[in-house]
C-alpha angles and dihedrals in degrees: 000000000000111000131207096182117308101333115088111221106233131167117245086216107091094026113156133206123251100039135104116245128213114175150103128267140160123265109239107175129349130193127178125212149165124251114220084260086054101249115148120245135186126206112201127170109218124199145174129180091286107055145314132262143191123244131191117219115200119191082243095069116097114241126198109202126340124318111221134148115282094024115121105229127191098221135186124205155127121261125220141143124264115180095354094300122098116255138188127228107205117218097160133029136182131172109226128213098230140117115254094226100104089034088057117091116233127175122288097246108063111260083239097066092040085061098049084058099050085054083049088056103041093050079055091064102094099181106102094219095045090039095045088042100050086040079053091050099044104057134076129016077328095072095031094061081041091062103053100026115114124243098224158353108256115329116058135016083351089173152089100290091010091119085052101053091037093057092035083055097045092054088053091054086052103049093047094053088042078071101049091043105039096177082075125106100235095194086054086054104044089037090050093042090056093040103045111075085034094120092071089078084077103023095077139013126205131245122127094342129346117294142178122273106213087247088051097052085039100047112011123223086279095069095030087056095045087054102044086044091053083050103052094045090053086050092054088048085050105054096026093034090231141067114173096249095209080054086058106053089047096052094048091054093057092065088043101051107028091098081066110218131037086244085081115049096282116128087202143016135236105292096168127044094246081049095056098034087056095063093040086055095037083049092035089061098035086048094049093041091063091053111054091042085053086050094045095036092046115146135177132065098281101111092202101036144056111229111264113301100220088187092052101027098226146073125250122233101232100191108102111202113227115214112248107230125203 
């Protein structure tokens, strides 16, 4: 087990009940309270690269510094389960003088090789306007806050260069289903796949952890990517004195529309096929994503099922089937 002084470094993923940790981990959110006998308690959320857990601080534990969000902390504790979910019961605590890259989740596949592929995909779209305007939107400070923003809050790709593997994904859906479905306008697709979803760029900042900007709790991406498309179209008339105008309602709809239903958050629903095959595709990787982090993730004693999921309102059957071969 690699060693950096006297904290092991030891991933919170895998994590059993019943041991003792001692390990460093970076402080994701913190909140202090008062018990009904009026001991303090302090609530943190502690994560690596692997996964996130809960701690418990009691005012017994002894605490070296001040605890505070986005330090990286050596802690010693005892892990149990409390409601089904594992928990850590602090007993020692240091603040470390170290940077949180290495402590902050990212996707799986590097962010380098995710932008290679955006550039991949983006070369694909033959169309002249989508190509010249996503060309337009991926270069300068624009793509470099695309590639690390988050693509959400909590519930899927919630993580530096989440927004950028989620809408790389998403455009790989789509080209695959162009093939079963040739009727389909693939550039509509691939240009809709990496716009949709556009308005996160404003609607959180990192820090920590993602978080809501005040536009973005007050407009949502929906209406932020509406507005910075809009933008960008009237930049390329501007400077190339056209911009196809029917191009330009459907490619606003597909921003509109790509959350399905009004129900959530859409002002309008699918009224073309590319329309509706991009939010089958947008729901079709979220959905799957979730899957697939409750499954990982999964904590509690049931061997076949995850504890009960209140955001989703279900459990998740752990067991994975591997194919028998001759």
């Amino acid at each position: 087990m690699e060693r950096k002084g006297p904290f092991a470094v030891k991933e919170l993923k895998g994590l059993a009940p019943g041991q003792q940790v001692w390990g460093k981990y970076l402080v994701i959110e913190k909140l202090t309270r008062k018990t009904k006998d009026g001991k303090d308690l302090t609530n943190i959320k502690i994560g690596d690269n692997s996964g996130e857990m809960d701690v418990i601080v009691w005012d017994s534990c002894q605490v070296s510094g001040e605890l505070a969000a986005g330090q990286i902390i050596g802690l010693l504790g005892d892990l149990g389960l409390y409601r089904e979910k594992l928990q850590l019961t602090a007993k020692r605590i240091k603040i470390l003088d170290e940077p949180m890259d290495d402590y902050v989740r990212t996707p799986e596949a590097s962010i380098a090789g995710l932008a290679d592929e955006l550039e991949e995909i983006i070369a694909a779209v033959k169309d002249i306007y989508m190509r010249q305007l996503l060309q337009q939107i991926f270069q300068g400070e624009l793509r470099e806050t695309f590639l690390k923003a988050p693509a959400a809050k909590r519930v899927h790709h919630n993580y530096m260069g989440g927004l950028l593997e989620h809408s790389v994904t998403v455009a790989r859906l789509c080209r695959h289903i162009s093939q079963v479905y040739p009727a389909l306008n693939q550039d509509l697709l691939l240009t809709g796949a990496l716009l949709h979803d556009l308005g996160k760029i404003a609607e959180y900042k990192m820090k920590v952890i993602p978080e809501y900007t005040v536009s973005g709790r007050m407009l949502g991406h929906i209406v932020l990517g509406h507005e910075m498309l809009t933008e960008q179209i009237n930049k390329m008339r501007e400077e190339t004195g056209y911009f196809p105008e029917d191009l330009e309602i459907m490619l606003k709809h597909l921003v509109l529309s790509h959350h399905g239903s009004l129900e959530y958050a859409s002002p309008v629903i699918p009224l073309f096929p590319e329309a509706l095959v991009l939010h089958m595709m947008d729901n079709l990787d979220a959905k799957v994503f979730v899957f697939f982090n409750r499954i990982n993730e999964a904590e509690g004693e049931d061997p076949d099922f995850t504890p009960y999921d209140s955001l989703f309102a279900q459990q998740f059957f752990k067991h994975r089937y591997t194919s028998r071969l001759e």
